[in-house]
N, C-alpha and C positions, 0 to 999 in steps of 0.2 A: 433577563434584564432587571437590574435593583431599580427600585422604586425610591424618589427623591423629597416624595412627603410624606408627614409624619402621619402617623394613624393606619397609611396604606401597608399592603400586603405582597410580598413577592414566594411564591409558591415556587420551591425548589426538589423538587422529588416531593415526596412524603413529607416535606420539613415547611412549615411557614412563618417565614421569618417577617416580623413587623418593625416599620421605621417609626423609631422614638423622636428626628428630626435631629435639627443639627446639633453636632457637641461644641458648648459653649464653657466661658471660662465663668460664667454665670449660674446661680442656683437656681434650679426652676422651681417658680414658687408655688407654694401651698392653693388649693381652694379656695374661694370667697365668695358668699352668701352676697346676692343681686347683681352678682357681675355678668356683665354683658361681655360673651366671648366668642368671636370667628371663629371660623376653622381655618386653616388648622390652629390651636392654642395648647400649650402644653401644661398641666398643675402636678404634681407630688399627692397623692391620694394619702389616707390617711393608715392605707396597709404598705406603704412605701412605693406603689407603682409608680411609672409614668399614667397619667390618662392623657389621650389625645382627642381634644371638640372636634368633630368629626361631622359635627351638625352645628351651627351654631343657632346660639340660643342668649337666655338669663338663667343665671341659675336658680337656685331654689331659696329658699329662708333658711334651710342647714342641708345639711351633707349629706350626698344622697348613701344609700345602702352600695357601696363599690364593687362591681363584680370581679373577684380577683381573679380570675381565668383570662388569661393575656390571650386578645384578638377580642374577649367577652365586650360587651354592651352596658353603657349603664346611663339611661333619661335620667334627665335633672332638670328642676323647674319647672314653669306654669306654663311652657311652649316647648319647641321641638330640639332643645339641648344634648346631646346625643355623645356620652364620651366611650371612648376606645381604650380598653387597657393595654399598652402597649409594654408590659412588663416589669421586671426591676431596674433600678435607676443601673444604664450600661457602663459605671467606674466601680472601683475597688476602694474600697476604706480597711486602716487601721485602726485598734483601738488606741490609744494615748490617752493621759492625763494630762484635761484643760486642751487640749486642741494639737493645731500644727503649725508655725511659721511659715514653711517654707518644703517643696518638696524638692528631689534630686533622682534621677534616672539616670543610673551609669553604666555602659557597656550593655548597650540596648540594643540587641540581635533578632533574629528573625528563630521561633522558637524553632524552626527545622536545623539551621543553622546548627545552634549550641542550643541545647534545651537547658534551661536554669541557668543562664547566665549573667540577665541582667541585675541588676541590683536597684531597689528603690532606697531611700533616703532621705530622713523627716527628723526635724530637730519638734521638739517638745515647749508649749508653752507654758507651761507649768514646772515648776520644781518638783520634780520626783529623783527618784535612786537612779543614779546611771550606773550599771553593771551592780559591781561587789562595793565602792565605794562613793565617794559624793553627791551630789544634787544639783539641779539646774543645768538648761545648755546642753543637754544630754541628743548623741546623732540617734537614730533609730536607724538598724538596715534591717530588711526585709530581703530576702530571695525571690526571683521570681517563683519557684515551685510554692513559697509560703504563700503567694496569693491567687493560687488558682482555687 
């Protein structure tokens, strides 16, 4: 049975998979020095995990030393603060210059189905070379196999 909060654990064979919580269309944000956080609460560590307050607490005056070993441990603050690494953030990024406007998933299959079929697609906010000629406005396609 998968487990519906973040920081917990579902032991499947040999394999233990941990819930990062729910995927939102939001950035989960950064750390910050005196904050008072429940649990569960999600931050972005500064080696790019998720942590999950697992205890809650305050946190510290700086950043605690993050244990990057997903399911690891890492106290923070002057009481019983307790976070969970819960791993790398679970989406995919492209590099682009200056950003993305706008994403596009076409012919989005089940990978048993058709393996490499879907297509993603990101237009560029930045002026740079589209192909062999111009600039600006430029689509980006990506393959699924390119972003596994």
């Amino acid at each position: 049975m998968w487990t519906s909060t973040a920081g917990a654990q579902t032991t499947d064979g040999t394999v233990v998979w941990i819930d990062q919580g729910a995927l939102l269309a939001t950035t989960i944000p950064g750390w910050v020095a005196g904050h008072s956080y429940g649990a569960p609460n999600r931050v972005i560590d500064s080696l790019g995990n998720v942590q999950v307050s697992t205890t809650p607490g305050t946190s510290g005056g700086s950043a605690p030393a993050w244990n990057p070993t997903p399911g690891g441990t890492t106290p923070d603050g002057p009481d019983t603060l307790v976070w969970t690494n819960a791993g790398p953030v679970g989406t995919f990024a492209l590099p682009s210059a200056g950003g993305t406007s706008g994403i596009i998933e076409d012919n989005v299959v089940s990978p048993l189905t058709q393996p490499g079929a879907s297509q993603v697609y990101f237009t560029t906010l930045a002026n740079q070379t589209c192909g062999t000629t111009g600039s600006g406005g430029c689509a980006v396609q990506a393959s699924q196999p390119a972003l596994q």
